[in-house]
N, C-alpha and C positions, 0 to 999 in steps of 0.2 A: 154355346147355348145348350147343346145334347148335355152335355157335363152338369148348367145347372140345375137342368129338368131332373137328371136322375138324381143328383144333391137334394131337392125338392121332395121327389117321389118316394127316397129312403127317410127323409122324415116324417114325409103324412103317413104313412106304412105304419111303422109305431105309435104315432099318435093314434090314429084310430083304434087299434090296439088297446092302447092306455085306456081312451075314452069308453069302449064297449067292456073293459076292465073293469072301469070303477062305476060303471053303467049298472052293469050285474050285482058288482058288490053291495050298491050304496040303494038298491030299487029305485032307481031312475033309468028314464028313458035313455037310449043313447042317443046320439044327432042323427038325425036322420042321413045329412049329407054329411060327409067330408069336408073338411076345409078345402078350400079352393087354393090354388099355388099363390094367387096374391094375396092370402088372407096371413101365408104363413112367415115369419119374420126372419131372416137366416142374419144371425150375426157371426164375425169372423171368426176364426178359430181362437182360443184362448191364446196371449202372447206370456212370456216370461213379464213379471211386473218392470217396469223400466227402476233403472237407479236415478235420483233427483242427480241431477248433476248443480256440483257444488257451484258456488258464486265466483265468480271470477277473481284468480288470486292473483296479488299483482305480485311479479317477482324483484325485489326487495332482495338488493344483494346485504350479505351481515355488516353490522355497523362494526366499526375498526372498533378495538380494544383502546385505542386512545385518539385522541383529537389535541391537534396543536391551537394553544390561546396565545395570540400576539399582542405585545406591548408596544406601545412607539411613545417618545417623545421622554424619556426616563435619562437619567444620568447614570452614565456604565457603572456596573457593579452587581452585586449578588444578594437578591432581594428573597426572603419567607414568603410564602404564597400561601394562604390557608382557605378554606373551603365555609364558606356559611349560607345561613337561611335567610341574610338582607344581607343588602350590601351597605354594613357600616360593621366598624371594627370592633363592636364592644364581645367581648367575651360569652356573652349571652347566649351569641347564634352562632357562635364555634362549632363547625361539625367534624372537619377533619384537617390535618396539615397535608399540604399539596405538594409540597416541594418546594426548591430555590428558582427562582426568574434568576437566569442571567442576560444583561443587559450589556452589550457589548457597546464601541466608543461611537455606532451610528444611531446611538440611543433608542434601539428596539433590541428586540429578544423572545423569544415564546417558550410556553411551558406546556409540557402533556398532561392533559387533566383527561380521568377516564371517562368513556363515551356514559357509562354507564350513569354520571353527575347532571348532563343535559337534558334542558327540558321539563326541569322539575322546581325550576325558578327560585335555583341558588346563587351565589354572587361569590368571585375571586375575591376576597382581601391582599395586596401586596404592602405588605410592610418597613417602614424605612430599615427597618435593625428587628434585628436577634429577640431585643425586649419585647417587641410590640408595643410599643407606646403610642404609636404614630404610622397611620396611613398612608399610601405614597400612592393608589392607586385602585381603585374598582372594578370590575367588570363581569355584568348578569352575564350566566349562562343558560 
């Protein structure tokens, strides 16, 4: 309590000071009284501004460089996989060649398609043959 009285009494000390200051200078009267200890307002010492602390990040480990697509139900063999913007075979929405499905004799197989393709609502074309004539198989990614 001693501490905030004299905290108190080295501010009214200047202010009255201040006040009979600009009293003088301005031809105004000065207060007659003092301010009183309750009249005067003490706020805390200035702080460092705080840092906003950011929004909670979630940890999100890196997406792999590729991701396996599995086929089932195919007749073994070594199928064109190609990459487009629907899933139907026409040449139109050809975006990229993917690689060969191999489909082994328990009539499935997968293929690594890059993580980087998902998600952006493209569609695996798998092809009977080499020509591309013919469809054998779809699947959105």
């Amino acid at each position: 309590m001693q501490r905030v009285m004299w905290y108190v009494r080295a501010l009214i000390g200047p202010a009255v000071l201040l006040l009979t200051a600009q009293a003088c200078s301005s031809g105004v009267a000065a207060a007659s009284n003092p301010p009183s200890p309750t009249q005067v307002v003490m706020s805390p010492s200035p702080s460092p501004s705080e840092t906003p602390t950011p929004p909670a990040v979630r940890n999100l480990s890196p997406l792999p460089a590729s991701v396996a697509v599995f086929f089932s139900g195919l007749r073994s063999g070594s199928y064109p996989v190609h990459l487009h913007s629907r899933c139907s075979g026409r040449p139109s929405f050809h975006i990229a060649v993917v690689g060969s499905l191999r489909i082994g004799s328990t009539g499935s197989g997968y293929i690594e398609v890059a993580s980087s393709y998902f998600g952006r609502g493209l569609c695996l074309i798998v092809y009977t043959s080499s020509s591309l004539s013919a469809v054998l198989a779809t699947q959105p990614i």
